[in-house]
N, C-alpha and C positions, 0 to 999 in steps of 0.2 A: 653222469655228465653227458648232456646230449651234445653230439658232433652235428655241423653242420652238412646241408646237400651238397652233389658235387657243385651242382651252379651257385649256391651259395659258396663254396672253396673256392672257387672261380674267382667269381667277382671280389673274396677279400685277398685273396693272392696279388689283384690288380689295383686294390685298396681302398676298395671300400668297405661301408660299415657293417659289421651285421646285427641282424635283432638281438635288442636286450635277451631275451631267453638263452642265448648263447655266448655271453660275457664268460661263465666259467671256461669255458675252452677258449676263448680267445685271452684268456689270464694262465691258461694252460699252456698255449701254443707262443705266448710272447715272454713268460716269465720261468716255465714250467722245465723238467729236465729234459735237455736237447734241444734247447730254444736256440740258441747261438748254430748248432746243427743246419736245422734246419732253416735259418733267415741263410746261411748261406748258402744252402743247395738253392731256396728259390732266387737268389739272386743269380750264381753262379753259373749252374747249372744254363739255362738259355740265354746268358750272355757268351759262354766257350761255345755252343754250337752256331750262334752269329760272327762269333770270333775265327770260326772253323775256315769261315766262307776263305779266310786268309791264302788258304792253303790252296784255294782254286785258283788263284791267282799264275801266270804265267814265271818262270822264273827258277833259282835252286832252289833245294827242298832246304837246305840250311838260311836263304834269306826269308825265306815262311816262316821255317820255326821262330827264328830268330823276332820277328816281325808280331807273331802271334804269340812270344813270351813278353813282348816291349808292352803288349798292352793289357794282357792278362795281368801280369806283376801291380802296375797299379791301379789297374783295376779290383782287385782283390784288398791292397791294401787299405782304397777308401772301403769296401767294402765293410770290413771289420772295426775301421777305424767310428762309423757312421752307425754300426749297429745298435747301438747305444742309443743315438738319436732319433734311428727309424722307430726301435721299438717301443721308445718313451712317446714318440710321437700318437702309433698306435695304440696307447694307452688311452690317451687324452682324445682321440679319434673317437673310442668308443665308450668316452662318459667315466673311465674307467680312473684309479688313482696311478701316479706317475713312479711314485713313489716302490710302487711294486716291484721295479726294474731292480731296485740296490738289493730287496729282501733276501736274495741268496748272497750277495757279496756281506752283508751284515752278517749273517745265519754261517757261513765259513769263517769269517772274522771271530763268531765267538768259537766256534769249535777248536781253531789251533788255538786260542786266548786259554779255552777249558784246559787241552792238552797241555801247555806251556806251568800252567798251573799247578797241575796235579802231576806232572811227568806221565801221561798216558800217552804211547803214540801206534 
């Protein structure tokens, strides 16, 4: 599987497409194991260190925290809640089937079905 350049990692981190030649890693990076991982280290990750700035702010260090948990909380929650639709979106961005996004939720679905079946656990 060829991985993309850094400038190509760049620019699809920012969301754009990348060449066809590297569709299996972008089916890797959105469907693959650790995909939910890592959509939220890139969202997360330099949204808390713009969130940080909270803290510069004049004031007690409990109405910061307090201030910098009020919008991280729902911030994270659309996060997760959205993952779904960034990724599906991403799919379809790059020519790709949409459909790819359930294949582990199917593919777990039969594994406990197998288990339940057979009493293997």
């Amino acid at each position: 599987m060829r991985t993309p350049t850094i400038g190509q990692r760049i620019a699809y981190d920012l969301g754009r497409e990348l060449p066809a030649e590297l569709h299996e890693w972008v089916i890797h990076d959105l469907v693959g194991h650790g995909a939910m991982e890592r959509y939220l280290v890139r969202f997360l990750v330099p949204t808390i260190a713009l969130l940080a700035l909270v803290l510069l702010l004049p004031g007690p260090l409990g109405l910061k925290v307090g201030m910098f948990v009020m919008m991280l909380v729902p911030l994270a929650f659309f996060v997760v809640s959205l993952s779904y639709v960034w990724r599906r979106f991403r799919m379809i961005q790059h020519g790709l089937d949409p459909d790819w996004i359930n294949h582990n939720k199917v593919r777990e679905h039969d594994r406990v079905k197998y288990q339940m079946q057979h009493g293997h656990r």
